[in-house]
PyMOL Python script that loads the backbone (N, CA, C, O; Angstrom):
from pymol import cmd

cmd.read_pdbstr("""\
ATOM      1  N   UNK A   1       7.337 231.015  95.757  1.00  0.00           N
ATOM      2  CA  UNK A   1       5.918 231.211  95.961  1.00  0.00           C
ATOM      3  C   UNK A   1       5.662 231.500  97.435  1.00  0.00           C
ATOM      4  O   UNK A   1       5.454 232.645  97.837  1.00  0.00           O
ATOM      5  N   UNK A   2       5.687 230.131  98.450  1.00  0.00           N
ATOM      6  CA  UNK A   2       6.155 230.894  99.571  1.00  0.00           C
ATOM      7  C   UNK A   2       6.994 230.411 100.125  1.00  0.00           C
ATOM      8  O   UNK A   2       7.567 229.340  99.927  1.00  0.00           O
ATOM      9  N   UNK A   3       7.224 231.692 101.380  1.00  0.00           N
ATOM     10  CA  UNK A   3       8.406 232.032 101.652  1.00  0.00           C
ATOM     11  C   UNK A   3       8.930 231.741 103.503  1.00  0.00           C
ATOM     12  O   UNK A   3       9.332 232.513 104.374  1.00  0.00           O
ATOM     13  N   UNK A   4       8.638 230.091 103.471  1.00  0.00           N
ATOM     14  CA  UNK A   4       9.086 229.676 104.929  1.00  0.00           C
ATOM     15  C   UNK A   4      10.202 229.361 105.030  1.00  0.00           C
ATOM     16  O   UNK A   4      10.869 228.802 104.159  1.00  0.00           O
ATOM     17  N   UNK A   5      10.551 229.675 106.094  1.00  0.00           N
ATOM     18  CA  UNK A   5      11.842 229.340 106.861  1.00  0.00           C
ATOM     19  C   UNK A   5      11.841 228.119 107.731  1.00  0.00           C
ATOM     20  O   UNK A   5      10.820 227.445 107.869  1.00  0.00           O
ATOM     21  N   UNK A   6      13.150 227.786 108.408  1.00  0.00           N
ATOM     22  CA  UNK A   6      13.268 226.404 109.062  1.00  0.00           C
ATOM     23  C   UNK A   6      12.503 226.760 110.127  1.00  0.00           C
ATOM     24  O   UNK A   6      11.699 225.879 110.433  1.00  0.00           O
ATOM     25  N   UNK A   7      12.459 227.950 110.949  1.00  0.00           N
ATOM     26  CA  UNK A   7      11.663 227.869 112.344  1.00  0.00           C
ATOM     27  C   UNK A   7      10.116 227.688 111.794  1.00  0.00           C
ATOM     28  O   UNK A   7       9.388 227.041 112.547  1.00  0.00           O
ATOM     29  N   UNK A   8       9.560 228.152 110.643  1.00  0.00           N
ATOM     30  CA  UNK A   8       8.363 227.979 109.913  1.00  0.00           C
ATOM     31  C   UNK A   8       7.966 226.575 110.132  1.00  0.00           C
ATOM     32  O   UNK A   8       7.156 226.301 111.017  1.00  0.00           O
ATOM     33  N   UNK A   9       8.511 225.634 109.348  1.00  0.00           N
ATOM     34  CA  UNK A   9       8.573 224.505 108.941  1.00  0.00           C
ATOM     35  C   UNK A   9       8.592 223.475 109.983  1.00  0.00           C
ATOM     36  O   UNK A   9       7.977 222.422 110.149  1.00  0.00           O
ATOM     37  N   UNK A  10       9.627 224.205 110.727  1.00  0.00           N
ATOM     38  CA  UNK A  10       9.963 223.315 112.716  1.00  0.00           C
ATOM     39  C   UNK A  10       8.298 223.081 113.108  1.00  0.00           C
ATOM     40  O   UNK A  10       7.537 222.113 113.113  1.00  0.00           O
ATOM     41  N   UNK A  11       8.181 224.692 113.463  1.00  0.00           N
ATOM     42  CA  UNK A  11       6.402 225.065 114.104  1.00  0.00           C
ATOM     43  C   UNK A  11       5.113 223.858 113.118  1.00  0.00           C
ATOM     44  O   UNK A  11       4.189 223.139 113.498  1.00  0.00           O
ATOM     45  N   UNK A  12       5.552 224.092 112.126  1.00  0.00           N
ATOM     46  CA  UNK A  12       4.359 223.489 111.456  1.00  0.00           C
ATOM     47  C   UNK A  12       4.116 221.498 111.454  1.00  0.00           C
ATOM     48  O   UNK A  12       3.257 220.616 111.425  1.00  0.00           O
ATOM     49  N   UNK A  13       5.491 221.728 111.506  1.00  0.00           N
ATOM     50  CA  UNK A  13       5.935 219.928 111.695  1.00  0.00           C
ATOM     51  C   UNK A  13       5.328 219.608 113.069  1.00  0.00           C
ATOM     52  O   UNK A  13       4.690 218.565 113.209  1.00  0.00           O
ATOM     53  N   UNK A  14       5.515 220.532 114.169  1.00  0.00           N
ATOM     54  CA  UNK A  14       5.383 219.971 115.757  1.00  0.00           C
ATOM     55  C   UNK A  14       3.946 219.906 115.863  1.00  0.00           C
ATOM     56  O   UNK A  14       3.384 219.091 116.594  1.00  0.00           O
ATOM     57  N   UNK A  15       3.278 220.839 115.072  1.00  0.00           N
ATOM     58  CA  UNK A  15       1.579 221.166 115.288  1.00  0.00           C
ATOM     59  C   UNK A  15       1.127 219.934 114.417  1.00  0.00           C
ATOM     60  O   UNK A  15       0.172 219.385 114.966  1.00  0.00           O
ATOM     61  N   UNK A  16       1.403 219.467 113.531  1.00  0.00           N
ATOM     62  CA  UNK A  16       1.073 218.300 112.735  1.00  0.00           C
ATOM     63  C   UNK A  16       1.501 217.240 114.004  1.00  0.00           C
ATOM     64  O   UNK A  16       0.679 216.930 114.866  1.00  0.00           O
ATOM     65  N   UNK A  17       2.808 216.763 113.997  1.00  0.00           N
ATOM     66  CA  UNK A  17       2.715 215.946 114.915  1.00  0.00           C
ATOM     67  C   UNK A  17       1.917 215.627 116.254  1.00  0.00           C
ATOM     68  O   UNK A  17       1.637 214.487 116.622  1.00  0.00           O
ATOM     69  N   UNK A  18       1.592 216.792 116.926  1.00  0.00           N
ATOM     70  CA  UNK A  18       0.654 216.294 118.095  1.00  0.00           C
ATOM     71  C   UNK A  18      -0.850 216.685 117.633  1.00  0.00           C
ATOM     72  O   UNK A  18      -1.696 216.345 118.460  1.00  0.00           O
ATOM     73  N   UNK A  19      -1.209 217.150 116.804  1.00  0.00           N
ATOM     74  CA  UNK A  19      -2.767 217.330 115.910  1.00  0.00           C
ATOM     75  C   UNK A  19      -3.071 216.187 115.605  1.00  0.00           C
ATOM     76  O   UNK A  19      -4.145 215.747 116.016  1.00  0.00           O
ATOM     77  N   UNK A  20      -2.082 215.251 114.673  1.00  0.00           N
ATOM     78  CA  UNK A  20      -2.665 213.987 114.314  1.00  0.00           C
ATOM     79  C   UNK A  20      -1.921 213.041 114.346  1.00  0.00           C
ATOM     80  O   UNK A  20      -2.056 212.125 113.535  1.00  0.00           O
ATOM     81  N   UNK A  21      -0.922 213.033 115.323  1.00  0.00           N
ATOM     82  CA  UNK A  21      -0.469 211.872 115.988  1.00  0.00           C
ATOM     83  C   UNK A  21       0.645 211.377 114.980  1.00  0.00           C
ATOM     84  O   UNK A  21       0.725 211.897 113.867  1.00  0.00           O
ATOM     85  N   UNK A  22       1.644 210.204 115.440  1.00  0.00           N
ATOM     86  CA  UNK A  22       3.078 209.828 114.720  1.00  0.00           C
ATOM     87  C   UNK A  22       2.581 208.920 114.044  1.00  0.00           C
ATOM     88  O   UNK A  22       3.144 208.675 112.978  1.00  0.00           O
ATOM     89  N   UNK A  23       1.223 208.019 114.466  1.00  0.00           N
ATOM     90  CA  UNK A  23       0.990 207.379 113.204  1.00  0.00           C
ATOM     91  C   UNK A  23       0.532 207.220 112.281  1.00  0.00           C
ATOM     92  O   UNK A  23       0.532 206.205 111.584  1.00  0.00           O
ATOM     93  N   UNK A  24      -0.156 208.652 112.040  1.00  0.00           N
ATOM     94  CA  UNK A  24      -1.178 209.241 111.103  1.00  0.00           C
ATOM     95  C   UNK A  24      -0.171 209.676 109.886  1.00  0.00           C
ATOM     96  O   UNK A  24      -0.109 209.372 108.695  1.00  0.00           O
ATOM     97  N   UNK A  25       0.538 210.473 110.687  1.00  0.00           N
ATOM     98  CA  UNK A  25       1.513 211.508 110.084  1.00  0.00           C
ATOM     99  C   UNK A  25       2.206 211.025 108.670  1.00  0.00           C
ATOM    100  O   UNK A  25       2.068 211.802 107.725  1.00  0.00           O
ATOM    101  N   UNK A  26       3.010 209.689 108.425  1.00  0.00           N
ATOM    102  CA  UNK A  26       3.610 209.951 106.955  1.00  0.00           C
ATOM    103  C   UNK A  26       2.123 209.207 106.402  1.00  0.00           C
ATOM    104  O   UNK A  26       2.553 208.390 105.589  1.00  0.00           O
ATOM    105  N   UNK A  27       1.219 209.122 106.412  1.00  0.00           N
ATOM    106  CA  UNK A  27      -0.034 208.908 105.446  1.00  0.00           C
ATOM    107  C   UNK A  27      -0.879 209.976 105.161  1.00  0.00           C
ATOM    108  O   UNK A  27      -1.760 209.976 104.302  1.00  0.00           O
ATOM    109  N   UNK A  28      -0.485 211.185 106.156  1.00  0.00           N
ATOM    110  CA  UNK A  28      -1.150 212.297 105.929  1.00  0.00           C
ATOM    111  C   UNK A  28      -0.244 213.270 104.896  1.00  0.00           C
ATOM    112  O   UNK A  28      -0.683 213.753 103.852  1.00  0.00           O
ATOM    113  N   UNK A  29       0.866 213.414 105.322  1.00  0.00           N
ATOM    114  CA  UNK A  29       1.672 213.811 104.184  1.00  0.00           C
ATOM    115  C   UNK A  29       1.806 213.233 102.654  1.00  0.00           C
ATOM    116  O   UNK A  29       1.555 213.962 101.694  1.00  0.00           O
ATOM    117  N   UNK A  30       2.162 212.059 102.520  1.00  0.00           N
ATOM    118  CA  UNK A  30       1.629 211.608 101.194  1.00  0.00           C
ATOM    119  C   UNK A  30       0.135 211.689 100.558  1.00  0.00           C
ATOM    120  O   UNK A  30      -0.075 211.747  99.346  1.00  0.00           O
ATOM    121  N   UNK A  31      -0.733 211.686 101.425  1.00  0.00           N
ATOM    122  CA  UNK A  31      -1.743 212.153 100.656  1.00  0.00           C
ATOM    123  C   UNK A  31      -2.023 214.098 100.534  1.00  0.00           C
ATOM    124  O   UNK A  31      -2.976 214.541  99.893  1.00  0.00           O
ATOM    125  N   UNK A  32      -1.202 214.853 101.127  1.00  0.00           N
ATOM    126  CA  UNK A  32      -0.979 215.964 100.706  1.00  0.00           C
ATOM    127  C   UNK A  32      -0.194 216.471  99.700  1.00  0.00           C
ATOM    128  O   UNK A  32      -0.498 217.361  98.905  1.00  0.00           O
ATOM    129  N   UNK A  33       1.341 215.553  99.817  1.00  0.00           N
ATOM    130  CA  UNK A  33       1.873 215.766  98.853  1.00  0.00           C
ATOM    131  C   UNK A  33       1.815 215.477  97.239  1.00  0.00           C
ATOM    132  O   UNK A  33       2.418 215.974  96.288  1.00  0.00           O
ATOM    133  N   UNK A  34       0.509 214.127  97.394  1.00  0.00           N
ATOM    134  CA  UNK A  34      -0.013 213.740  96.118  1.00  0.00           C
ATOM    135  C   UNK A  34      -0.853 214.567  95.697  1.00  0.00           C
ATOM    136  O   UNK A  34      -0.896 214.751  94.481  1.00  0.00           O
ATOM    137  N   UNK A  35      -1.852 215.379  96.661  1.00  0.00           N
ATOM    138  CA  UNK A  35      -2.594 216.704  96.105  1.00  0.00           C
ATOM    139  C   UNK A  35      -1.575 217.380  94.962  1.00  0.00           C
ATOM    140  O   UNK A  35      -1.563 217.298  93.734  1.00  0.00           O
ATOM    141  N   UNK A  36      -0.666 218.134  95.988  1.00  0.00           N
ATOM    142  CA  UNK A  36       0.320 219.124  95.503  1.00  0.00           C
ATOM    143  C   UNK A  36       0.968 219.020  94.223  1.00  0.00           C
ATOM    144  O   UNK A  36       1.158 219.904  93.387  1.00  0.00           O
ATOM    145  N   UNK A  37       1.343 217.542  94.198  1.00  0.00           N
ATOM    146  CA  UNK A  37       2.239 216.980  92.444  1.00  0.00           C
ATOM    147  C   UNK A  37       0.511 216.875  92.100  1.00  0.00           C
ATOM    148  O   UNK A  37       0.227 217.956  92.616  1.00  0.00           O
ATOM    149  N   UNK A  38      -0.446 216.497  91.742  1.00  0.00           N
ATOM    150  CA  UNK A  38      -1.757 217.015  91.410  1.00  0.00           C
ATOM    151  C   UNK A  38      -1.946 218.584  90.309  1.00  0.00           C
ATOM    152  O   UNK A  38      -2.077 218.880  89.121  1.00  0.00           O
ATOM    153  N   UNK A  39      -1.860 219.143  91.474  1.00  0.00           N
ATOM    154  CA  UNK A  39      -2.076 220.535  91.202  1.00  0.00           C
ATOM    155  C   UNK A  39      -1.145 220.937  90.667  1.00  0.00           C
ATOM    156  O   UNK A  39      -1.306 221.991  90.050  1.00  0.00           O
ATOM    157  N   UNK A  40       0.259 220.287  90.654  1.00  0.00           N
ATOM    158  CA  UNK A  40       1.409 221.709  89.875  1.00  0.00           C
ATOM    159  C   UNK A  40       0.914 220.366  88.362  1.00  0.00           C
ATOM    160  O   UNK A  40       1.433 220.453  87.249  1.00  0.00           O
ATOM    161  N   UNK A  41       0.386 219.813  88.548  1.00  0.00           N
ATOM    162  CA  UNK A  41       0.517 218.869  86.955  1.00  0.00           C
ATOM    163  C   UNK A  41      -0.630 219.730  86.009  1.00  0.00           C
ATOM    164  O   UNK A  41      -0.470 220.219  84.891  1.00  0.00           O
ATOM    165  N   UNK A  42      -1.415 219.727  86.574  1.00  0.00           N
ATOM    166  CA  UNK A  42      -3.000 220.450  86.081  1.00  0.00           C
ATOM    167  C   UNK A  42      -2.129 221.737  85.886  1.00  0.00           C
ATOM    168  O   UNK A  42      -1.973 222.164  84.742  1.00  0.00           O
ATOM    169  N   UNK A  43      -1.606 222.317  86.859  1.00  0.00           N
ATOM    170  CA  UNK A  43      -1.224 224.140  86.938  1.00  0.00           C
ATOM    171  C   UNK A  43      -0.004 224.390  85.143  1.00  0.00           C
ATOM    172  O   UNK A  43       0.184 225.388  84.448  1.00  0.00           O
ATOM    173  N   UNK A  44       0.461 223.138  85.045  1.00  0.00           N
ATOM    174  CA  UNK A  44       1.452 223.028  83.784  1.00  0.00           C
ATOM    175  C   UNK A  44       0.493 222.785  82.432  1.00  0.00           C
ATOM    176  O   UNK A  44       0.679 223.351  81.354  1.00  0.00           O
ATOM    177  N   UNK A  45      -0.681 221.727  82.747  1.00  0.00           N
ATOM    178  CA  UNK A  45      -1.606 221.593  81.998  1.00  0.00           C
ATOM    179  C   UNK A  45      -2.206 223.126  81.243  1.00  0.00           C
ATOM    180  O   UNK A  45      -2.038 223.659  80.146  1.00  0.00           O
ATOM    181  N   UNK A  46      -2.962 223.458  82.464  1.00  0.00           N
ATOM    182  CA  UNK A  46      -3.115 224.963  82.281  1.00  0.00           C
ATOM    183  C   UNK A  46      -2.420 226.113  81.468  1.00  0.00           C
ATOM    184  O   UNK A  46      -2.873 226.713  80.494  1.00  0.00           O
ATOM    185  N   UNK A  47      -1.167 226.287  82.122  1.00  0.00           N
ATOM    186  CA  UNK A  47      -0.324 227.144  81.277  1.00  0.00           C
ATOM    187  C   UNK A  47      -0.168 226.485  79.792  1.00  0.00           C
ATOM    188  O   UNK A  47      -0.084 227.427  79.003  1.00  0.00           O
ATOM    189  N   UNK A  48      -0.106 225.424  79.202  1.00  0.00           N
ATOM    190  CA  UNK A  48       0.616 225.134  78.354  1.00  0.00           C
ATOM    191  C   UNK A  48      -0.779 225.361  77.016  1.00  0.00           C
ATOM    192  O   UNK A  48      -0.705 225.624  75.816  1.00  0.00           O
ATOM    193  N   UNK A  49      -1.970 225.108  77.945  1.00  0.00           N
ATOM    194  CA  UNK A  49      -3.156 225.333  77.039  1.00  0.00           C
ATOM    195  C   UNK A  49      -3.146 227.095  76.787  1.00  0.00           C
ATOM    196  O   UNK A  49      -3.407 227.687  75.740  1.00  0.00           O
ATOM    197  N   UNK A  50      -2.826 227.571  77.878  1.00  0.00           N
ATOM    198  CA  UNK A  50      -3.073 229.635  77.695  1.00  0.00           C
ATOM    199  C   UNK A  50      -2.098 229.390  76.593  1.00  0.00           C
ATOM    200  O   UNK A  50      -2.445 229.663  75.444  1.00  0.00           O
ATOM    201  N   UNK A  51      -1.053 228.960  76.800  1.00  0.00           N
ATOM    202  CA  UNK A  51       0.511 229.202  75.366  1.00  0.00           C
ATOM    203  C   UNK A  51      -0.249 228.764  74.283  1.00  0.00           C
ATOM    204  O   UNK A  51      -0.049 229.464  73.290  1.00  0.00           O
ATOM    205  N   UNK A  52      -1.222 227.664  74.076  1.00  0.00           N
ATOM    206  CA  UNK A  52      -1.375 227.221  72.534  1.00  0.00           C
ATOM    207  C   UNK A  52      -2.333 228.427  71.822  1.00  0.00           C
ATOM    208  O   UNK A  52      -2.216 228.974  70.726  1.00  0.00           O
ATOM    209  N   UNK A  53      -3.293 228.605  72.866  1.00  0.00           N
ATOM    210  CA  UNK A  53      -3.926 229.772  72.746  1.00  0.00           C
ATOM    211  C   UNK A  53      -3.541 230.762  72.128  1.00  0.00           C
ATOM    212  O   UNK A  53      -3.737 231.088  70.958  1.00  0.00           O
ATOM    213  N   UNK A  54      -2.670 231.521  73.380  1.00  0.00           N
ATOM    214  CA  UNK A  54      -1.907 232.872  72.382  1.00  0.00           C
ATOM    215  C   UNK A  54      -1.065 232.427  71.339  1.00  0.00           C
ATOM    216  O   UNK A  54      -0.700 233.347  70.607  1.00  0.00           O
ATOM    217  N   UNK A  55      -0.665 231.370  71.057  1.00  0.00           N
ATOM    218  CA  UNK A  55       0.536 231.507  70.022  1.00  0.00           C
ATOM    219  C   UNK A  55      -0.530 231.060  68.325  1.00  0.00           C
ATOM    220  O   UNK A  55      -0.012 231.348  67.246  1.00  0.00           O
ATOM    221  N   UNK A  56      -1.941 230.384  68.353  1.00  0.00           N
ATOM    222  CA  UNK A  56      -2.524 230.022  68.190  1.00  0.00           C
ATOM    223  C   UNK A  56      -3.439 231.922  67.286  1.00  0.00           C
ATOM    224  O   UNK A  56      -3.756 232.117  66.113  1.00  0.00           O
ATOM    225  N   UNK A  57      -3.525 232.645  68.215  1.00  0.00           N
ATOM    226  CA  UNK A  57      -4.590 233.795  68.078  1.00  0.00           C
ATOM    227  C   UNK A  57      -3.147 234.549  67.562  1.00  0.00           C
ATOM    228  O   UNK A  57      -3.404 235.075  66.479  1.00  0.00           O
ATOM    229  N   UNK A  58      -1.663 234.805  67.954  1.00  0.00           N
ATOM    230  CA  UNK A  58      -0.820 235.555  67.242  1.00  0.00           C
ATOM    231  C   UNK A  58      -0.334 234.787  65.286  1.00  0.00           C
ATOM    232  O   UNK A  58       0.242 235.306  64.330  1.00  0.00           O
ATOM    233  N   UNK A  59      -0.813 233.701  65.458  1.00  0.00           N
ATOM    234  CA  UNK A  59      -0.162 233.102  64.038  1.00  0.00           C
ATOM    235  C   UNK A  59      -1.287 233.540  63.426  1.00  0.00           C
ATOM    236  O   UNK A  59      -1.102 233.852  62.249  1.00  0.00           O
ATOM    237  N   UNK A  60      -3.152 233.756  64.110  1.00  0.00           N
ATOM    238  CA  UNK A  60      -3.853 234.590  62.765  1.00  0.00           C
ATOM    239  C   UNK A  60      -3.617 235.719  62.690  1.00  0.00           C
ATOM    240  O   UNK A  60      -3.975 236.289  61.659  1.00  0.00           O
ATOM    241  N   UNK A  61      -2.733 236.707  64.030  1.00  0.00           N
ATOM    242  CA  UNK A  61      -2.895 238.043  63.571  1.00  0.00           C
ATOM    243  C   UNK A  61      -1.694 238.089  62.493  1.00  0.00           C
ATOM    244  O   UNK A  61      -1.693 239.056  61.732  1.00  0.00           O
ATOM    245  N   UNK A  62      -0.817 237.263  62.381  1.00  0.00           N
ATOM    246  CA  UNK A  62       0.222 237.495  61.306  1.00  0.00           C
ATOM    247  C   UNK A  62      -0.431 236.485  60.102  1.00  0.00           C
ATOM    248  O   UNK A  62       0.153 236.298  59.034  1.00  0.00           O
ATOM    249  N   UNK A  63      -1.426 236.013  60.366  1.00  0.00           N
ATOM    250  CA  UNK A  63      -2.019 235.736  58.896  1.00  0.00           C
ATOM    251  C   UNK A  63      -3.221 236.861  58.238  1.00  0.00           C
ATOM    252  O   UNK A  63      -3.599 237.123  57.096  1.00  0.00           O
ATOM    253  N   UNK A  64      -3.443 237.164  59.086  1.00  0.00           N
ATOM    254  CA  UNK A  64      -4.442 238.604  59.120  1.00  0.00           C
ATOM    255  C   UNK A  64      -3.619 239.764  58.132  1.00  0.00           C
ATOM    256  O   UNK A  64      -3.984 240.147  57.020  1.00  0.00           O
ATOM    257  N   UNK A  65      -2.467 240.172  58.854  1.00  0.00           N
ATOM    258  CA  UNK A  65      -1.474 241.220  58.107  1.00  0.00           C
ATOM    259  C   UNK A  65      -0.840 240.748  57.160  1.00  0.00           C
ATOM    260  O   UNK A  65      -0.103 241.600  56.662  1.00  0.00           O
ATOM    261  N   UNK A  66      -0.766 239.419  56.501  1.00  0.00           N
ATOM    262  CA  UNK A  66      -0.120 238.834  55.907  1.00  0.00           C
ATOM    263  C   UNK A  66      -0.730 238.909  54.308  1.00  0.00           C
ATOM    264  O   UNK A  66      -0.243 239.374  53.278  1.00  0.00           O
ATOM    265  N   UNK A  67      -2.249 238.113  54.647  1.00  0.00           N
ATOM    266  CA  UNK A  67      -3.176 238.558  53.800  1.00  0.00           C
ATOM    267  C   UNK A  67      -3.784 240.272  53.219  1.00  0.00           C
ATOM    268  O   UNK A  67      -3.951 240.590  52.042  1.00  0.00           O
ATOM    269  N   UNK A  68      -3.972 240.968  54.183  1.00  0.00           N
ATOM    270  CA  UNK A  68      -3.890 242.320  54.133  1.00  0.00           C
ATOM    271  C   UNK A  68      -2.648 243.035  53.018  1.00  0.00           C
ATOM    272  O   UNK A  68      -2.737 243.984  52.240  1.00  0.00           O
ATOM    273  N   UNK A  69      -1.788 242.341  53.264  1.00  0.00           N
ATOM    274  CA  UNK A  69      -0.797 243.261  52.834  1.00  0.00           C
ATOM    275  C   UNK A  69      -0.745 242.360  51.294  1.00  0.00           C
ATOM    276  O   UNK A  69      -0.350 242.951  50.289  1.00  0.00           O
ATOM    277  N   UNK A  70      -1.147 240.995  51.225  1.00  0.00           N
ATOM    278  CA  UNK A  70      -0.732 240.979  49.309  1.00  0.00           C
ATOM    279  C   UNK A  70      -1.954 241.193  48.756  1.00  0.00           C
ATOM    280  O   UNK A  70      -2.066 241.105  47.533  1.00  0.00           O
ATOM    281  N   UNK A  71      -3.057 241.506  49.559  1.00  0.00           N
ATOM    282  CA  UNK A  71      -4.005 242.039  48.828  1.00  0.00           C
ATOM    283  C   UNK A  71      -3.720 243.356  48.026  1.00  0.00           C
ATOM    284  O   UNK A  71      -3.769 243.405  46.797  1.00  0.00           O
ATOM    285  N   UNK A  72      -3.411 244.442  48.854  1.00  0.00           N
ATOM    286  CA  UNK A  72      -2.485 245.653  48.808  1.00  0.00           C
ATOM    287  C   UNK A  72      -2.201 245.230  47.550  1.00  0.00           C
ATOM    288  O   UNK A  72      -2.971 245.371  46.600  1.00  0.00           O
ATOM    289  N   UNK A  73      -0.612 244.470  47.471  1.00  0.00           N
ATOM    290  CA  UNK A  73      -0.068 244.315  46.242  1.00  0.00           C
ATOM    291  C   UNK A  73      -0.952 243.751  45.023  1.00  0.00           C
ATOM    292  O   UNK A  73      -0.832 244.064  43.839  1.00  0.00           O
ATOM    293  N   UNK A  74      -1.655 243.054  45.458  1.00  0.00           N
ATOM    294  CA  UNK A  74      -2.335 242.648  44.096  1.00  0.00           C
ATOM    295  C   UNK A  74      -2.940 243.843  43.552  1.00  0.00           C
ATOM    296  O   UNK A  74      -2.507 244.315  42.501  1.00  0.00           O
ATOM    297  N   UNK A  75      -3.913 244.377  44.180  1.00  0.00           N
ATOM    298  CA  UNK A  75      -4.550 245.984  43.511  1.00  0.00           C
ATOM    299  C   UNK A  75      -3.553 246.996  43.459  1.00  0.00           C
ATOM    300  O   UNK A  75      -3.856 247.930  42.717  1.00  0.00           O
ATOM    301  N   UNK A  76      -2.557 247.076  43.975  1.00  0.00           N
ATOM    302  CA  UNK A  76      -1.237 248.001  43.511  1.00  0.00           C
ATOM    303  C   UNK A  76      -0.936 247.371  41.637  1.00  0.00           C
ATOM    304  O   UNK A  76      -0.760 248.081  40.647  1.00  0.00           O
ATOM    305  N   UNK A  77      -0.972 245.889  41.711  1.00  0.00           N
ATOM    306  CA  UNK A  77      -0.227 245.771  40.575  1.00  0.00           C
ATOM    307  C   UNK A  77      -1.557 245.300  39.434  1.00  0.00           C
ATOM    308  O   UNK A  77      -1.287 244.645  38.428  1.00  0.00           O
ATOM    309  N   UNK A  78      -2.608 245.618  39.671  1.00  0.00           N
ATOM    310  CA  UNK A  78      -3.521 245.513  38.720  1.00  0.00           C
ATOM    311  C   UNK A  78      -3.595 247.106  38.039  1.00  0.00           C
ATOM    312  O   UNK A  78      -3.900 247.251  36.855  1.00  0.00           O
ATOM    313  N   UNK A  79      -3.275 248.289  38.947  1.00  0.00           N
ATOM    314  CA  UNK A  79      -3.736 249.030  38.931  1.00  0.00           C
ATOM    315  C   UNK A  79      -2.473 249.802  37.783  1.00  0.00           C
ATOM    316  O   UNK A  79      -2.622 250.958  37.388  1.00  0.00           O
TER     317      UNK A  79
END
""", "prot")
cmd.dss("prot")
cmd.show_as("cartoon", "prot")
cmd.util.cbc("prot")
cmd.orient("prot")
């Protein structure tokens, strides 16, 4: 997703550290990183509801053609 590197990560660590100080710092990260497991939980939530969805709207279109087609046969074999 993205795409940092160690000098990335170095820079971003040093600007955190003197922004909000060494004793802020692992309470600020855990409450970011609890966002983050947050959001990828909801983001799995999400996807898994779009999947019931489509798989949900494809089982009527194959009940759709399903029905369609022994109708077919029934008036084929009345006929």
């Amino acid at each position: 997703m993205f795409d940092f590197g160690y000098s990335e990560l170095l820079i971003v660590g040093v600007v955190l550290l003197v922004a909000v100080g060494p004793k802020e710092l692992p309470g600020l990260l855990r409450v970011i990183f609890d966002f983050i497991s947050k959001i990828k939980i909801y983001a799995a939530e999400l996807r898994t509801g779009v999947q019931s969805i489509a798989n949900d709207l494809e089982i009527e279109k194959i009940s759709k053609n399903n029905n369609k087609s022994t109708n077919k046969n029934k008036t084929n074999e009345d006929d």
